[in-house]
C-alpha positions in Angstrom: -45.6 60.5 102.6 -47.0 57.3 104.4 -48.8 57.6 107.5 -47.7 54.7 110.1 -50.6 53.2 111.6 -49.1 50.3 113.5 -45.6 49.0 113.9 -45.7 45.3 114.6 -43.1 44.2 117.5 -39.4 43.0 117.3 -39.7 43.8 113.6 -37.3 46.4 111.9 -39.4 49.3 112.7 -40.2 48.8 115.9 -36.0 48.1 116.8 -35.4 51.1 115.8 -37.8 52.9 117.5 -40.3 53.9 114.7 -43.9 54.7 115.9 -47.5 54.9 115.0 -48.3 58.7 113.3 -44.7 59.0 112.2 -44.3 59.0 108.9 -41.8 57.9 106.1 -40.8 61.2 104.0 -38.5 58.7 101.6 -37.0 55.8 100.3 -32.7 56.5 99.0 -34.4 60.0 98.8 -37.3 59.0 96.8 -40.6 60.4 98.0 -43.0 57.8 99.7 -46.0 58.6 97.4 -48.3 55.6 97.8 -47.8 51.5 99.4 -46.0 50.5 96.1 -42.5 52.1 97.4 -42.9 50.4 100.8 -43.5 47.2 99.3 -40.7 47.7 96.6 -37.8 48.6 99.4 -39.2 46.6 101.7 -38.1 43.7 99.7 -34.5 45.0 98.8 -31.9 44.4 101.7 -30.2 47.7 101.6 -31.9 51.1 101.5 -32.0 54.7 103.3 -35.1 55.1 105.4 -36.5 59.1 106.0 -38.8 59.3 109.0 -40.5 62.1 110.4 -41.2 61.8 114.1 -42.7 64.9 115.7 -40.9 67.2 115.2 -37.8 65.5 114.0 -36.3 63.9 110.8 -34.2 60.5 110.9 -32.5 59.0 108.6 -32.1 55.5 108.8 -29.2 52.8 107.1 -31.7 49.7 106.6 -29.4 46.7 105.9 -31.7 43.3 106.3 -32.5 40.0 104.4 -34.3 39.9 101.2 -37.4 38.4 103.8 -37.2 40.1 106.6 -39.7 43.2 106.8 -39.8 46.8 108.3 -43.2 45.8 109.6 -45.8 48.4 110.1 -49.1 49.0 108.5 -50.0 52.2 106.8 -53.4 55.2 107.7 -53.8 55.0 104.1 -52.2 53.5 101.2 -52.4 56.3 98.7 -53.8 54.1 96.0 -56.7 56.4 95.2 -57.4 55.6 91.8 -56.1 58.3 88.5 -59.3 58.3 86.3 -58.8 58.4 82.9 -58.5 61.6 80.3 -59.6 60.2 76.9 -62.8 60.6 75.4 -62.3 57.1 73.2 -64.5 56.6 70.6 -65.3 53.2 71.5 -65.8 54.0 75.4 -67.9 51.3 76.9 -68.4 53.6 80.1 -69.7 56.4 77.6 -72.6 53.5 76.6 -74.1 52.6 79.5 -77.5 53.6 80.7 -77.7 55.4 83.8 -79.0 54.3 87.4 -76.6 51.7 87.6 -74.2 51.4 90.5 -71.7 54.4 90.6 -68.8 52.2 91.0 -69.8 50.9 87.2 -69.3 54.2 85.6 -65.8 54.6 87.0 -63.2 55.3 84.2 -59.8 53.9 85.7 -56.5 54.1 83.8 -53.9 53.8 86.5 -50.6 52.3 85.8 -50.2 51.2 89.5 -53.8 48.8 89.5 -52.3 47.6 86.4 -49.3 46.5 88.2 -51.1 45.5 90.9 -54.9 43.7 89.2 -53.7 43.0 85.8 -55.7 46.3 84.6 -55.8 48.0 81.3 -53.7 51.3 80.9 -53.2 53.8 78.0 -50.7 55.2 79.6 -52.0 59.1 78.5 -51.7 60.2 81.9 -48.5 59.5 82.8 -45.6 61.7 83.3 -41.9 61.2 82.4 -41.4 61.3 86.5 -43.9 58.7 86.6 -42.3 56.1 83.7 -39.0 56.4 85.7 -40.9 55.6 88.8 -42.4 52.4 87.1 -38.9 51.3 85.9 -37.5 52.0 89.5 -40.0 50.2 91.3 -40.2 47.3 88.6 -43.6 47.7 88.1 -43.7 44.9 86.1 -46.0 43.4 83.7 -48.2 46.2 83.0 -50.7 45.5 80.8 -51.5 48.5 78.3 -54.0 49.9 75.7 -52.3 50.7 72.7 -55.3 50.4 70.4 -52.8 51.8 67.2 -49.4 52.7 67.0 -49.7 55.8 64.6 -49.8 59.1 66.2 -52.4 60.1 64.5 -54.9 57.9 64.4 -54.4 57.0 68.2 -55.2 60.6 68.6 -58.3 60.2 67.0 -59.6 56.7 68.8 -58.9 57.8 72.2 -59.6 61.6 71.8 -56.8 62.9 73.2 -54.3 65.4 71.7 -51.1 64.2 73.7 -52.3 60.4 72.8 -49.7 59.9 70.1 -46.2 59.3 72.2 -47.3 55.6 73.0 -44.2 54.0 70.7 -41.8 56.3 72.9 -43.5 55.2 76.4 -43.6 51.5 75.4 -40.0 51.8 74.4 -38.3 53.2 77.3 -40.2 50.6 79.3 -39.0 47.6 77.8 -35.3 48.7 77.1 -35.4 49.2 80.9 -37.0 45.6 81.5 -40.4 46.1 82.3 -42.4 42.9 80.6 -45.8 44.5 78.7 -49.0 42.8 77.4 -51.0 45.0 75.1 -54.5 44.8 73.3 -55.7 46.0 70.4 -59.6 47.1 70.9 -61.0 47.1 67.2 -62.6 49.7 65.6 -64.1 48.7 61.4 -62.6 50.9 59.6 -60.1 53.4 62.0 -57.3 50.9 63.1 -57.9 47.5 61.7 -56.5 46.5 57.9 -53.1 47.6 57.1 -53.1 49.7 60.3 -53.6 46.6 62.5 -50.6 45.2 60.5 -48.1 47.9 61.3 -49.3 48.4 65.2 -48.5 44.5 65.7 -45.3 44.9 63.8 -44.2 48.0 65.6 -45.0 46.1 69.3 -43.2 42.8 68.3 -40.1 44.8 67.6 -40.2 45.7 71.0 -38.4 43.4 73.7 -40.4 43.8 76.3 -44.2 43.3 75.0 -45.1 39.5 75.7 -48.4 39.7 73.5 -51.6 41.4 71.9 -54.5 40.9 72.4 -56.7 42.2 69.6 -60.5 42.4 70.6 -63.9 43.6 69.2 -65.2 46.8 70.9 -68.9 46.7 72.5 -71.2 47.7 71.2 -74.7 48.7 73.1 -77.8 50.6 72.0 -77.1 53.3 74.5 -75.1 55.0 71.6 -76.9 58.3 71.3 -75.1 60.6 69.7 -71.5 58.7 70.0 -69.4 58.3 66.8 -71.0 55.8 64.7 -69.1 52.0 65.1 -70.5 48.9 62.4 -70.8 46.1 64.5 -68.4 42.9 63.2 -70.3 40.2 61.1 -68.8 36.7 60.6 -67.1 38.0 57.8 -65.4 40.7 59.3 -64.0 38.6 62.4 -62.7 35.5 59.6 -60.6 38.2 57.8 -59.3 39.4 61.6 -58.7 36.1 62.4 -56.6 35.3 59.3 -54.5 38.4 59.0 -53.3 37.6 62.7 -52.6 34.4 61.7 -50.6 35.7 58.6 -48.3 38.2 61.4 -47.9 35.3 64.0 -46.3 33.1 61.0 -44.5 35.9 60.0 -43.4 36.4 63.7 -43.0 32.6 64.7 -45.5 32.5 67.6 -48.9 33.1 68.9 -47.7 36.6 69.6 -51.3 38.0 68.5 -54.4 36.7 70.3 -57.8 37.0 68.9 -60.8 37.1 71.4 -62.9 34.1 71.6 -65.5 36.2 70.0 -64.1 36.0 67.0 -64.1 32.7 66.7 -67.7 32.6 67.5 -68.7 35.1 65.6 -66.8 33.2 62.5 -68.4 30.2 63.4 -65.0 28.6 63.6 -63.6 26.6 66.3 -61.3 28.6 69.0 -57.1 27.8 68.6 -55.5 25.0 70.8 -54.6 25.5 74.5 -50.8 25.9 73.7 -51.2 29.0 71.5 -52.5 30.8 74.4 -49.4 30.2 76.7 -49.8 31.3 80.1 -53.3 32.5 79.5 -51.7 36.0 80.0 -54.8 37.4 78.4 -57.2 35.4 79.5 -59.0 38.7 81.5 -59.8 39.9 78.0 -62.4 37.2 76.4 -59.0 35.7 74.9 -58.2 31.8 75.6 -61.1 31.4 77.8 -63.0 28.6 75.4 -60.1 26.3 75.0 -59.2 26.7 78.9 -62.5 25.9 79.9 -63.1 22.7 77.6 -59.3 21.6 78.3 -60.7 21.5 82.1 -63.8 19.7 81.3 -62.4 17.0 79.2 -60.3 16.6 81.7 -63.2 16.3 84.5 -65.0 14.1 82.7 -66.1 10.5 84.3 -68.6 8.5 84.8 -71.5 9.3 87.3 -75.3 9.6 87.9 -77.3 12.4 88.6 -81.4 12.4 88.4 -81.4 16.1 88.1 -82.6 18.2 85.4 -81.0 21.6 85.0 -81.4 24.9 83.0 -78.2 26.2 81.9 -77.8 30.0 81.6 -75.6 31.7 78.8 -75.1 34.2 76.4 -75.9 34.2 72.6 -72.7 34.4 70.8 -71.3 30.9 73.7 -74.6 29.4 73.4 -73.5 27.1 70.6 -70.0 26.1 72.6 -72.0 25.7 76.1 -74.6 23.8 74.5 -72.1 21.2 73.0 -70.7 21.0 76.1 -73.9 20.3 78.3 -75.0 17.5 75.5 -71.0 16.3 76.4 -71.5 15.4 80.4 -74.9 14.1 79.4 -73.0 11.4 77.9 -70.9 10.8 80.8 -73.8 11.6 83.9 -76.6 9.2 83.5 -80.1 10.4 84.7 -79.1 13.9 83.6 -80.8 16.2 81.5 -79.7 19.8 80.8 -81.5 22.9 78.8 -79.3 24.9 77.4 -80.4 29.3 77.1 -78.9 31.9 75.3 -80.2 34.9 77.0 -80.8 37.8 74.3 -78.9 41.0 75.9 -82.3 43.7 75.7 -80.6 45.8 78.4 -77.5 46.3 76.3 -79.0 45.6 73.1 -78.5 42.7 71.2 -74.9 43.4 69.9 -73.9 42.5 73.1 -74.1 38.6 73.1 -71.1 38.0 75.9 -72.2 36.1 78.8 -70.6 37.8 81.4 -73.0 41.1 80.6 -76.0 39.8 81.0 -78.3 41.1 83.6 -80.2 40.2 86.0 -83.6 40.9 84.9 -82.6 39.7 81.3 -82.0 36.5 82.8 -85.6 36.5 84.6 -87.4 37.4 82.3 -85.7 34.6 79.6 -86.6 32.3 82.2 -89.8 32.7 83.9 -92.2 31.3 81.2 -90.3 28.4 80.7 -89.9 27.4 84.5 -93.3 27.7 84.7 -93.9 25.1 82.5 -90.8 22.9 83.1 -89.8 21.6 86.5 -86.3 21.9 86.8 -84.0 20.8 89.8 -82.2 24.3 89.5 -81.0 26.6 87.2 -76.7 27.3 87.0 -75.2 30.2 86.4 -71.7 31.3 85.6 -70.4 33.8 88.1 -69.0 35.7 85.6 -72.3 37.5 85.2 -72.5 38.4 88.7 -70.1 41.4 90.9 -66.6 39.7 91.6 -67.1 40.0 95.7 -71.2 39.9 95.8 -74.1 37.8 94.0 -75.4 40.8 92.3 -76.3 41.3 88.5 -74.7 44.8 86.9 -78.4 46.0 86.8 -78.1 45.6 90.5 -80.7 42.4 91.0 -79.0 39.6 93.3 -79.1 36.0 92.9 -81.1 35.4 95.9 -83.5 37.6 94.2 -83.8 36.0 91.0 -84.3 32.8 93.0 -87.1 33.5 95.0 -88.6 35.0 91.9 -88.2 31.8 90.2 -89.2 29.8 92.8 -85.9 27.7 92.1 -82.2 26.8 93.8 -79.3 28.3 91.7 -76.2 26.7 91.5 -72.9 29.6 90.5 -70.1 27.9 89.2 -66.9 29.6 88.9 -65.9 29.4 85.2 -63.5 26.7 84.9 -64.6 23.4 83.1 -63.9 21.2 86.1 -66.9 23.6 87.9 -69.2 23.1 85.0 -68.8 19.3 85.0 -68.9 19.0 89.4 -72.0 21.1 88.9 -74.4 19.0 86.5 -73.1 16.1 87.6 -73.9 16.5 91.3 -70.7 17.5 93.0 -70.0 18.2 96.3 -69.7 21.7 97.8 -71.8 23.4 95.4 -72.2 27.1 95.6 -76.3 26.9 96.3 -78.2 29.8 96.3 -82.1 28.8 97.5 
């Protein structure tokens, strides 16, 4: 049931005499479990509303516009997040260190935040109650884990006995309409090869799933005693990156996406904007290169700024970033910009991403050669940092790591058109001093 905490006046609820502490027992008889069914019949223009009021139970015939709303606010919405039951083998949760921020060990794998933030489900604890539910809500895209089709070997990469009826749950969610992106984490040797080849096969014959994503698990040094995983050399990721292109010619689009790190990783150049689409994976390391240097060619013009910055990144982008940097030189005159790949010695250094870099990584990279360098400030891509707060995964802030520098930092978002406002002196800068 949903607790009413407010009912907002000469709205639906409040014409029909709804209150605050009475609750709704049921939508056309459903049970109110969570904010999802509110928002789902509030949007439809003809529904039964169950209300308990005291002592009492009213039903109500709700016949409204698509646009108008019941209008009241909820005690709770019942969103507390379902944790996940696997034991994968590639579990980046399962390789951290500990003393890190307790929200950071969280294991989520809840169909309704992947509705809701684009989140990544396996869909191994989810009941039959709770597919129909999906479907009758139109909880739609989800985006889901498959890793591997067969039963088998799913049961073995995510450690989980009932893991195996994926095929059957994807199915009866697209034959009933709900749009699906899926990704492939890769594992040498377990669900890669010929086994990659049949789980993309099997998910393009179904309707529903809009892509796969197909990316390289992480790998840290806080592995002790976990199942054994090769990292992937350049080798490796140019075979990957060529038997995807063999299925998406087979299947006539860009159905599979490879993560940028591939690409980097093969030391070849990342695919064209239009083979990414929509960018529907973009959350997953996968179109994020071409985006970003679509925007900054884009950006690019003419301007001056006497500045000299260092530019913070990781390894495995340093080449790509660096390219870039020497790029707006060209275009900024005055400008001078150092480019650093920060070596990952908190994860280890097999994780080269820029977005998991910490902190105290980044301080440490840094202090000798601000020291002998005068720089006008150093930027950094917010992806390193907590989406809602300037704070490193290892839980130093950015104010911090300024003051410890003695030197401004400037955050940019992300997007190419950022990076370029940014060295080239923009306005509105996101300053940290």
């Amino acid at each position: 049931m949903l607790k009413i905490q407010s009912v907002i006046k000469n709205l639906i609820a409040d014409e029909l005499g709804i209150k605050p502490n009475d609750e709704i027992l049921f939508f056309d008889g459903f049970e109110a479990l969570d904010l999802l069914d509110y928002l789902y019949y509030d949007s439809q223009t003809f529904f039964t509303l169950t209300v308990k009021s005291g002592d009492e139970i009213i039903d109500f015939e709700i016949e409204k516009d698509e646009d108008e709303s019941l209008g009241v606010t909820f005690v709770s919405d019942n969103l507390d997040v379902k944790t996940c039951r696997n034991k994968c083998l590639f579990c980046f949760v399962d390789q951290m260190p500990k003393g890190m921020r307790p929200s950071l060990y969280l294991k989520d794998d809840d169909y309704r935040q992947s509705f809701l933030h684009g989140n990544f489900v396996t869909l191994t604890n989810v009941s039959s109650a709770e597919i129909d539910r999906i479907i009758r809500l139109k909880l739609s895209p989800l985006y889901v884990s498959v890793h591997v089709t067969d039963s088998e070997v799913r049961k073995k990469l995510l450690g989980n006995r009932f893991a195996g009826d994926i095929l059957e749950k994807l199915k009866k969610l697209s034959d009933n309409g709900i749009k699906l992106h899926t990704q492939v984490v890769l594992v040498p040797y377990l669900n890669d090869g010929a086994i990659l080849d049949k789980t993309c096969r099997d998910l393009f014959a179904l309707k529903g799933v809009q892509s796969v994503a197909v990316v390289p698990c992480g790998i840290t040094r806080h592995r002790e005693n976990l199942y054994k995983i090769d990292d992937v050399d350049g080798g490796y990721a140019n075979c990957v990156i060529e038997q995807i292109k063999g299925l998406n010619s087979e299947f006539n689009r860009s159905f599979i996406q490879p993560a940028d790190e591939f690409y980097f990783k093969a030391k070849r150049a990342v695919e064209s904007v239009d083979f990414y689409g929509d960018f529907s994976q973009i959350e997953n390391g996968v179109g994020v290169t071409a985006k970003f240097e679509n925007e900054l060619t884009s950006s690019l013009k003419k301007a001056k700024n006497n500045a000299k910055y260092l530019l913070i990144t990781g390894t495995s982008a340093y080449n790509f970033i660096y390219s870039c940097a020497k790029k707006v030189e060209s275009f900024v005159s005055g400008l001078k910009v150092d480019v650093l790949g920060v070596e990952n010695k908190f994860f280890g250094s097999t994780v080269n991403c820029t977005g998991l870099l910490v902190g105290e990584d980044i301080l440490n990279a840094c202090k000798l050669i601000v020291e002998s360098e005068k720089y006008t400030a150093l930027i950094l891509p917010s992806v390193c940092l907590k989406c809602d707060e300037e704070v490193f995964l290892d839980g130093l802030t950015v104010k911090e790591l300024s003051e410890k520098l003695k030197l401004d930092i400037i955050i940019t978002d992300g997007s190419g058109e950022s990076f370029f406002s940014s060295l080239s002196g923009g306005k509105n800068l996101r300053i940290v001093k």
